[in-house]
DSSP file (Angstrom, degrees, kcal/mol; ACC not computed):
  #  RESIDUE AA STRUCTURE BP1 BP2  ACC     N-H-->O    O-->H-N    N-H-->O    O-->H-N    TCO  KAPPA ALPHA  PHI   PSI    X-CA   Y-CA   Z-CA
    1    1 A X     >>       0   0    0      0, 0.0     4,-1.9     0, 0.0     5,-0.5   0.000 360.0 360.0 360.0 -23.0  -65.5  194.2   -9.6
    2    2 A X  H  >5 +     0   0    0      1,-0.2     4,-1.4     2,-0.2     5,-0.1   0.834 360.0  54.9 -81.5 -15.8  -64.5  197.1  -11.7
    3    3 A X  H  >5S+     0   0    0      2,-0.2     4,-1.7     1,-0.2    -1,-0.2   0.865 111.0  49.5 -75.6 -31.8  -60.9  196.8  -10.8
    4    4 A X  H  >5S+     0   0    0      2,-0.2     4,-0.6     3,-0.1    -2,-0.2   0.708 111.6  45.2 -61.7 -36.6  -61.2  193.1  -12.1
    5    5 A X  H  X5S+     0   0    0     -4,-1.9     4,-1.0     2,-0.1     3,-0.4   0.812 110.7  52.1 -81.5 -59.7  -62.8  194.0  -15.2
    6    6 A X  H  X<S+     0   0    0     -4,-1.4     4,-2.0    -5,-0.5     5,-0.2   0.713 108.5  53.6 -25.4 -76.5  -60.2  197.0  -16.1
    7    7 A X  H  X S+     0   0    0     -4,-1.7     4,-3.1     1,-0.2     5,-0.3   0.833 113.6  42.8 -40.1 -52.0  -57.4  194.5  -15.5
    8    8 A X  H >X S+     0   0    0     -4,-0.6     4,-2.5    -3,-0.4     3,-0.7   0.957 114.9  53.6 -38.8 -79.9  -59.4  191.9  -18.3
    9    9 A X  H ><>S+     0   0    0     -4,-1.0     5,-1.1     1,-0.3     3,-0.6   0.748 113.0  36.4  -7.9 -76.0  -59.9  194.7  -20.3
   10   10 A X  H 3<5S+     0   0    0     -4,-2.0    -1,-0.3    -5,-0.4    26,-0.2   0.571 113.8  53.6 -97.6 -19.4  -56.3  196.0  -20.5
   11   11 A X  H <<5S+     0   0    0     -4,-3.1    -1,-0.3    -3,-0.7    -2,-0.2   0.795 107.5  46.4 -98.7   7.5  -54.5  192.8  -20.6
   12   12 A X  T <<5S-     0   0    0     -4,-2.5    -2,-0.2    -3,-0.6    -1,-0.2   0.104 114.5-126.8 -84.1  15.4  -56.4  191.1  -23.7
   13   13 A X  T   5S+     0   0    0     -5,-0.2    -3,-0.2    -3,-0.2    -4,-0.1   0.378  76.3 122.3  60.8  16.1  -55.7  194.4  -25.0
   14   14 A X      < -     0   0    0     -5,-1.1    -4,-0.1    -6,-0.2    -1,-0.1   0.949  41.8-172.5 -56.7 -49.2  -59.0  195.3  -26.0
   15   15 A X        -     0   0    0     -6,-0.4    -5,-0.1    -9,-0.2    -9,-0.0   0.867   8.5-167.6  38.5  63.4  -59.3  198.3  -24.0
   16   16 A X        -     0   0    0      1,-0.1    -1,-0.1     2,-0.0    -2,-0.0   0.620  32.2-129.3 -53.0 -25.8  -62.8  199.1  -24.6
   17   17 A X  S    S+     0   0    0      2,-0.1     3,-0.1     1,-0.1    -1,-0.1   0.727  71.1 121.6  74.2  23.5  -62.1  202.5  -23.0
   18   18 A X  S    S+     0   0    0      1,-0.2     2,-0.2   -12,-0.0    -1,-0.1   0.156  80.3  33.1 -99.1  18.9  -65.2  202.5  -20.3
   19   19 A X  S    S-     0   0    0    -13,-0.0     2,-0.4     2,-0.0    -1,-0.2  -0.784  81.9-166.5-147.7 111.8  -63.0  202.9  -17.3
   20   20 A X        -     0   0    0     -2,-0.2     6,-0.1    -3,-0.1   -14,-0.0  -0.874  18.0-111.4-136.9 124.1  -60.2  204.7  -17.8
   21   21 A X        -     0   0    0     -2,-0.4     2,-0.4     4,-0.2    -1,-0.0   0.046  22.9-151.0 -43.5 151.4  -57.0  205.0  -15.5
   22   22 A X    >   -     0   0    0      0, 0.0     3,-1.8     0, 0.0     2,-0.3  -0.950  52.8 -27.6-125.6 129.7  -55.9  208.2  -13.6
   23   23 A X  T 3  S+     0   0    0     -2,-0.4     3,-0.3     1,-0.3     4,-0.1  -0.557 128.5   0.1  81.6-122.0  -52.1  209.5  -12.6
   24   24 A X  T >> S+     0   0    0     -2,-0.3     4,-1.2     1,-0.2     3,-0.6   0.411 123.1  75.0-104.4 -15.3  -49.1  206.6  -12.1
   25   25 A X  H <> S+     0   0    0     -3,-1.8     4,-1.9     1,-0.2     5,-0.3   0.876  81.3  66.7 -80.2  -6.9  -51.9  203.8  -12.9
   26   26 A X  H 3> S+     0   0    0     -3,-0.3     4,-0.8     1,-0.2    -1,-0.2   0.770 103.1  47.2 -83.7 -12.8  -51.7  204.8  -16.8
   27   27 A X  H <>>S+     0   0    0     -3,-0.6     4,-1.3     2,-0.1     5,-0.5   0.865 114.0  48.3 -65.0 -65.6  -48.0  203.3  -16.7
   28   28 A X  H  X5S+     0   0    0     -4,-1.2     4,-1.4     1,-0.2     5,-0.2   0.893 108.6  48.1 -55.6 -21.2  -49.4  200.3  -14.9
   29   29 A X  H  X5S+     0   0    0     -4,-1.9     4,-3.8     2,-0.2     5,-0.4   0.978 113.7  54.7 -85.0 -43.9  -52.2  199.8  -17.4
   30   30 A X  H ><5S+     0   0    0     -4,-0.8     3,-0.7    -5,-0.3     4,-0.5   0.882 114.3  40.5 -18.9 -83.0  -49.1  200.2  -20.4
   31   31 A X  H 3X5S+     0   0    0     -4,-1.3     4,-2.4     1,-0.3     5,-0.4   0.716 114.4  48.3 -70.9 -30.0  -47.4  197.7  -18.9
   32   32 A X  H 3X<S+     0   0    0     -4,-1.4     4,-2.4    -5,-0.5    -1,-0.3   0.996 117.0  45.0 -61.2 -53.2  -50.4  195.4  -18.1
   33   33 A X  H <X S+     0   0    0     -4,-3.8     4,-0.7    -3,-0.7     5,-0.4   0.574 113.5  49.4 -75.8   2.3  -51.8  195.8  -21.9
   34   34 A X  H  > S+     0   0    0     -4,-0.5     4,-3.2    -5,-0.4     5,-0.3   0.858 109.6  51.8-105.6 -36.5  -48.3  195.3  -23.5
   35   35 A X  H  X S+     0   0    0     -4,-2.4     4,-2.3     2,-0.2     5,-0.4   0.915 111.1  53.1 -46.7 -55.1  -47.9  192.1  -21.2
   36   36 A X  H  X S+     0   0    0     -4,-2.4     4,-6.7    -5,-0.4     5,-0.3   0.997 109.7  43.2 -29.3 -75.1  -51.3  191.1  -22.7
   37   37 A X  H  X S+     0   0    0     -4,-0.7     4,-1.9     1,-0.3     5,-0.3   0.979 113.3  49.0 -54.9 -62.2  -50.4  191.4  -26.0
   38   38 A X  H  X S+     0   0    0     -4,-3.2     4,-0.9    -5,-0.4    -1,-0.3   0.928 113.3  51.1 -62.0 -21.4  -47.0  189.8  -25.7
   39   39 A X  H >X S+     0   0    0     -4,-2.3     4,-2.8    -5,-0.3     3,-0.6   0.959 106.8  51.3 -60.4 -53.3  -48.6  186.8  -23.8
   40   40 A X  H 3X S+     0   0    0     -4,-6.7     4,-2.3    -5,-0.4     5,-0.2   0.967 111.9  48.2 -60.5 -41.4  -51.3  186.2  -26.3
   41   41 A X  H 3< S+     0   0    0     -4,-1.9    -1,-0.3    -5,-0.3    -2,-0.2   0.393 110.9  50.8 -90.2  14.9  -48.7  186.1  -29.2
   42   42 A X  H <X S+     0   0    0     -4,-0.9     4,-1.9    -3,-0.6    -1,-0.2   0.643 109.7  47.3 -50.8 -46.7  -46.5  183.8  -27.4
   43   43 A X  H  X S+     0   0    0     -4,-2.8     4,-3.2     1,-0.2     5,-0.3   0.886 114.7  49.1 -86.7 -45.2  -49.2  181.5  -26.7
   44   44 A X  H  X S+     0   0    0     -4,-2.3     4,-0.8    -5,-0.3    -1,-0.2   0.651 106.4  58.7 -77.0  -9.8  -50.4  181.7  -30.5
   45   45 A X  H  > S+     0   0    0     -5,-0.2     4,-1.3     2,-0.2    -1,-0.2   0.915 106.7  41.8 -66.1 -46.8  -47.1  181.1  -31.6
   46   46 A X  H  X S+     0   0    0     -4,-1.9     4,-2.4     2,-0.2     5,-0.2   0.796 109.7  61.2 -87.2 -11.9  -46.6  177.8  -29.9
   47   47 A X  H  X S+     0   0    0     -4,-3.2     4,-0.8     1,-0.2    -1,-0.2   0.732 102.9  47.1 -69.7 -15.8  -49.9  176.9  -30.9
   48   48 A X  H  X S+     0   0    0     -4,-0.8     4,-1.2    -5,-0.3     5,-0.3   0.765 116.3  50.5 -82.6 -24.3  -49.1  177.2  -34.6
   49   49 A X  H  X S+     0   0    0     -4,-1.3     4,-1.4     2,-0.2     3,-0.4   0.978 108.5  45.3 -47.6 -63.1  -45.9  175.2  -33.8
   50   50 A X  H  X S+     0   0    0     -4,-2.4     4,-1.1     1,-0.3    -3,-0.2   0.814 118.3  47.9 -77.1 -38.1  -47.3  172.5  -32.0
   51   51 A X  H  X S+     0   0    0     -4,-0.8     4,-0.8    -5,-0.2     3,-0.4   0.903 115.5  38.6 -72.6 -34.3  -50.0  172.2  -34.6
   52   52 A X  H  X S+     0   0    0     -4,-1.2     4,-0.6    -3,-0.4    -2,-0.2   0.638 106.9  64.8 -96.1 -25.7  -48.1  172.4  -37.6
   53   53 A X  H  < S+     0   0    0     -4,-1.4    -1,-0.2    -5,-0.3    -2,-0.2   0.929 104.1  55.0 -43.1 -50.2  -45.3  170.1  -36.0
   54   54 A X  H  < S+     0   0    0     -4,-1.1    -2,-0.3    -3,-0.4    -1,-0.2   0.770  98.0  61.2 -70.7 -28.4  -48.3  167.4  -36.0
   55   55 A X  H  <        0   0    0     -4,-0.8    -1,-0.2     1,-0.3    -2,-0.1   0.626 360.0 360.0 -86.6 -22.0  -48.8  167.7  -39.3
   56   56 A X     <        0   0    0     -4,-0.6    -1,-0.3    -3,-0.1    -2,-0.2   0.562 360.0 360.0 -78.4 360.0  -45.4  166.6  -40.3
């Protein structure tokens, strides 16, 4: 379960910083949190689109 929470953690990009990777995972955890982040502001993008679309 702690590998399941890290992975939460680090790609909603919170990174609460109570498990913390060791060696070659601290590139994986980069890439995971940076994935995050570009996911979440994709998804908030097109949800200001779609909303403001309706509006018109």
């Amino acid at each position: 379960m702690d590998y399941y929470y890290f992975a939460l953690i680090t790609v909603t990009t919170v990174g609460l910083g109570d498990i913390y990777p060791t060696d070659h995972l601290r590139v994986i955890a980069g890439i995971a949190s940076l994935t995050g982040f570009i996911l979440i502001s994709c998804t908030a993008q097109y949800v200001y689109k779609t909303m403001s679309h309706q509006e018109d």
